[in-house]
C-alpha positions as CSV (number, residue, x, y, z in Angstrom):
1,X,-4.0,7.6,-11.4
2,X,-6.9,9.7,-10.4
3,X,-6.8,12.4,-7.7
4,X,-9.5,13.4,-5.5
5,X,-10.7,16.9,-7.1
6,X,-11.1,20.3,-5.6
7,X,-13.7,22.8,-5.9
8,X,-13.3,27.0,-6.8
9,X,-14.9,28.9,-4.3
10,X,-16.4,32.2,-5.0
11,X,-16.0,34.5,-2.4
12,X,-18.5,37.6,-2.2
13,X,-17.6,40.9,0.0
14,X,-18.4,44.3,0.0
15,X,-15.9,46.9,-1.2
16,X,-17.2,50.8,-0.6
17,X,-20.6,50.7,-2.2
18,X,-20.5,48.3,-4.5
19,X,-19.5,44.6,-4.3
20,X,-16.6,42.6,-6.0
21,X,-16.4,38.9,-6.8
22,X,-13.5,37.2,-6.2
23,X,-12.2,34.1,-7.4
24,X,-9.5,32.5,-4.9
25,X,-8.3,28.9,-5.6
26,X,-7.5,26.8,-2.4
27,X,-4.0,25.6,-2.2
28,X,-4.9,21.7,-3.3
29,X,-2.4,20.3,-1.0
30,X,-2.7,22.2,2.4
31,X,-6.6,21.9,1.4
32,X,-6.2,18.4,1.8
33,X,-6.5,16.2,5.4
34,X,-2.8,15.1,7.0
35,X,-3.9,11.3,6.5
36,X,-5.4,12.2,2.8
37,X,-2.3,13.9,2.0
38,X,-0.1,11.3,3.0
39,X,-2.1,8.7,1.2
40,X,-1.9,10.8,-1.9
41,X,1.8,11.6,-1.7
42,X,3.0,7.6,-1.3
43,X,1.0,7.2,-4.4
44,X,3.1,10.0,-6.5
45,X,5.8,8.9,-5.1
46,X,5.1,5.0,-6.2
47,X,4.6,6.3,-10.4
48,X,7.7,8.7,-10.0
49,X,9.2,5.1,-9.2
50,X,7.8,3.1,-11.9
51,X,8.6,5.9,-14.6
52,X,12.7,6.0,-13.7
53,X,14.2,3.1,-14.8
54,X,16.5,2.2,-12.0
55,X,13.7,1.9,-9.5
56,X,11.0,0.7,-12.2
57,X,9.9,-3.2,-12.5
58,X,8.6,-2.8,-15.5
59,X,10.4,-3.6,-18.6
60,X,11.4,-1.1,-20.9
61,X,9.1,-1.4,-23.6
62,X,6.1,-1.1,-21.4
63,X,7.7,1.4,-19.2
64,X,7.9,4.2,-22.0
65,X,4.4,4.5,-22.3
66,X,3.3,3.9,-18.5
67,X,1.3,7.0,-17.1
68,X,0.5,5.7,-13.5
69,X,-0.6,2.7,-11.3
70,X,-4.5,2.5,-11.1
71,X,-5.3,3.1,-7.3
72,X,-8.6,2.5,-4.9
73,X,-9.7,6.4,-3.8
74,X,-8.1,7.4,-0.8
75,X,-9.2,6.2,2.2
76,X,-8.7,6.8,5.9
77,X,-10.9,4.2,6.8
78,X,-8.5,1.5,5.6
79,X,-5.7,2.8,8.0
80,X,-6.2,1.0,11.1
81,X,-4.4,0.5,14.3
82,X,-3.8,-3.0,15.1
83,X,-3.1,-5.1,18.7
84,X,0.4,-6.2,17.8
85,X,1.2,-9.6,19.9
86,X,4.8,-10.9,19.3
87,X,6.3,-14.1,18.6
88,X,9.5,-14.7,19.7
89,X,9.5,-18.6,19.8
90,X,8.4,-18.4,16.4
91,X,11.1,-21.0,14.2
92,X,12.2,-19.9,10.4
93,X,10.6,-21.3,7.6
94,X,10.2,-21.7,3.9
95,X,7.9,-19.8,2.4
96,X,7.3,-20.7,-1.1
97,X,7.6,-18.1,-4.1
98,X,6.4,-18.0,-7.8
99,X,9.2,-19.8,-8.9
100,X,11.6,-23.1,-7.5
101,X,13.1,-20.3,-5.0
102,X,12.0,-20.2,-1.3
103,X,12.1,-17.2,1.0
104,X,13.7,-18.0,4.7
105,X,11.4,-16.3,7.1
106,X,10.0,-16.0,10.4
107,X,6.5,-14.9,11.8
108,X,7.5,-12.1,13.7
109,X,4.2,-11.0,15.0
110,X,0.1,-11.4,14.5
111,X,-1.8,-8.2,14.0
112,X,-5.0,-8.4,15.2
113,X,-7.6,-5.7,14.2
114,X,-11.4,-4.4,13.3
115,X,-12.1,-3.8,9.9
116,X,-15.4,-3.0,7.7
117,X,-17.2,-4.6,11.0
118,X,-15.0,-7.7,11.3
119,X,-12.3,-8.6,13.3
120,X,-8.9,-10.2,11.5
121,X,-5.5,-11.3,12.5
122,X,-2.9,-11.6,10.3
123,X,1.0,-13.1,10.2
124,X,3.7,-10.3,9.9
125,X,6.9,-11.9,8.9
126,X,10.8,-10.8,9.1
127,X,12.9,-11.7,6.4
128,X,16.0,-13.9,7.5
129,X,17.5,-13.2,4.0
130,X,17.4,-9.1,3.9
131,X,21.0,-7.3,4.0
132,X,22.6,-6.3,6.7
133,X,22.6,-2.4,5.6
134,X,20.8,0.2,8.0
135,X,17.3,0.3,7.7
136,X,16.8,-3.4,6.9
137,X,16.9,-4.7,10.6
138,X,13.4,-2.7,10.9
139,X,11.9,-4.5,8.1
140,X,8.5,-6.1,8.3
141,X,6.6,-8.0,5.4
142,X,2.9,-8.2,5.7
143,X,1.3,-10.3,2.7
144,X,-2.3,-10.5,2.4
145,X,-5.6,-12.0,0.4
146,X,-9.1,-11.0,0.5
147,X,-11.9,-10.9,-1.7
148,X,-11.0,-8.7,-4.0
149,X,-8.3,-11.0,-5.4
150,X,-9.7,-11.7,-9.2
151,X,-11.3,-9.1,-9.2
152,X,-10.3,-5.7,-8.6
153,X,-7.3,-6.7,-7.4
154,X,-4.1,-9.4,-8.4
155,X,-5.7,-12.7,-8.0
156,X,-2.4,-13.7,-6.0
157,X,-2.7,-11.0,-3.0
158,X,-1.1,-8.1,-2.6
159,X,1.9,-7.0,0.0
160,X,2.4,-4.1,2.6
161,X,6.1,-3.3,3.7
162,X,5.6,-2.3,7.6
163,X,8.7,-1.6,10.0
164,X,9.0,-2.9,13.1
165,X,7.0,-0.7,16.5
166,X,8.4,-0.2,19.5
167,X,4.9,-0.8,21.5
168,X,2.4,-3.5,21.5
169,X,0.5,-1.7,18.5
170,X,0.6,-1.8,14.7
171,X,-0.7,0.9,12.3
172,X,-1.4,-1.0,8.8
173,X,-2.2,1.6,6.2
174,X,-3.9,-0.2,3.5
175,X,-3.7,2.7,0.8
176,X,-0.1,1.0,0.5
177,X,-1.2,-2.5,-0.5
178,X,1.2,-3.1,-3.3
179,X,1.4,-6.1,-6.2
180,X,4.2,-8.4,-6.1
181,X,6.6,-7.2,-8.8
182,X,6.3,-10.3,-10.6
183,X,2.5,-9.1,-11.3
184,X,5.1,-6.4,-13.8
185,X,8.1,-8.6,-14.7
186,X,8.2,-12.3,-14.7
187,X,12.0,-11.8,-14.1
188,X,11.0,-11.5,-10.4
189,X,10.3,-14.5,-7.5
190,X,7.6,-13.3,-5.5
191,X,6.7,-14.7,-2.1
192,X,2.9,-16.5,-2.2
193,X,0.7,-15.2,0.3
194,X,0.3,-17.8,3.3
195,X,-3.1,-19.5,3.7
196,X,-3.5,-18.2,6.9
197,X,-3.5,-14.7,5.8
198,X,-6.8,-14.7,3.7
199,X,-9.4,-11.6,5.1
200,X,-12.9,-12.3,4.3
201,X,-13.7,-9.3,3.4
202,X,-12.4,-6.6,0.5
203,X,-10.0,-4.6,1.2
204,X,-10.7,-1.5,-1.7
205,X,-7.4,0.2,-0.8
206,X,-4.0,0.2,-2.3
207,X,-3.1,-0.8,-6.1
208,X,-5.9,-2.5,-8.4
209,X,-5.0,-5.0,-10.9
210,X,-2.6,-4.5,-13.3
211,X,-2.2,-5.7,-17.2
212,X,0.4,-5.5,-19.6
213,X,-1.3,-6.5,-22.6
């Protein structure tokens, strides 16, 4: 993963009569924007997950040698604030998954929101099958396409996680665009990305494409 780099600064000042340079470092991560930083910290936080085994998707004999998840640069731009319009006469469905599996959900919400120039809306779906432990009532699932599927990205879309607001607005962070783990481990079922959730546009944010080979 690559990190957004920072520069030394010399500092010059005058000291009696004559003058001393001083080298000072910044401190990287107060140096860093509150949005940058938090970008930057989901993304440590994601490789320190794939490298431990009981959170990792990736089998062993690939995780032993994996040294992080290739990322799109940091960028704020991609975190946007979205009109949040609920559905509450939405029924459950089927949503199909890589395999014969289906995933019982419902279309909680639409999103609607500008970005790069263009308006979107996109389905935001609760899971009727999640656990009943704390925390999961406040689960959202936001899959997506765009045109970097193929690309730069998983041909099959990518997922955000997203909990449930308690106003009429969204905020979607993009930087957090995951790959279904089934990209990692065909062990997994993976929900596929509804039709109706294609943006036609790229979205250069998140996790690029990964290969095992």
């Amino acid at each position: 993963m690559k990190h957004l780099g920072y520069i030394l600064v010399l500092f010059l000042c005058s000291c009696g009569q004559g003058k001393k340079y001083h080298d000072e470092r910044t401190n990287e991560v107060d140096a860093v924007p509150a949005k940058l930083r938090t970008i930057l910290e989901y993304q440590e936080k994601t490789n320190e997950e794939f490298k431990d085994p009981e959170t990792s998707p990736l089998p062993d004999r690939f995780r032993k040698d994996f040294e992080g998840l290739d990322f799109f640069p940091a960028d704020t731009t991609y975190v946007v604030t979205a009109r949040f319009e609920r559905t509450p006469n939405a029924k459950p469905f089927r949503m199909p998954t890589t395999t014969d599996r289906t995933s019982w959900e419902v279309v909680y919400g639409v999103a609607y929101f500008l970005l790069n120039g263009t308006e979107h809306q996109l389905e935001v779906y609760k899971s009727l099958e999640l656990p009943s432990a704390a925390g999961n009532e406040e689960y959202l699932f936001l899959p997506f396409m765009d045109l970097t599927n193929g690309e730069e990205t998983y041909g099959g879309g990518r997922y955000l996680n997203l909990k449930i607001p308690e106003g009429n607005t969204l905020v979607i962070d993009f930087n957090r665009a995951y790959n279904p783990y089934c990209v990692y481990n065909k062990k997994y079922s993976c929900p596929l990305v509804p039709r109706q959730n294609f943006m036609n546009t790229k979205v250069m944010a998140g996790v690029k494409q990964f290969s095992l080979d």
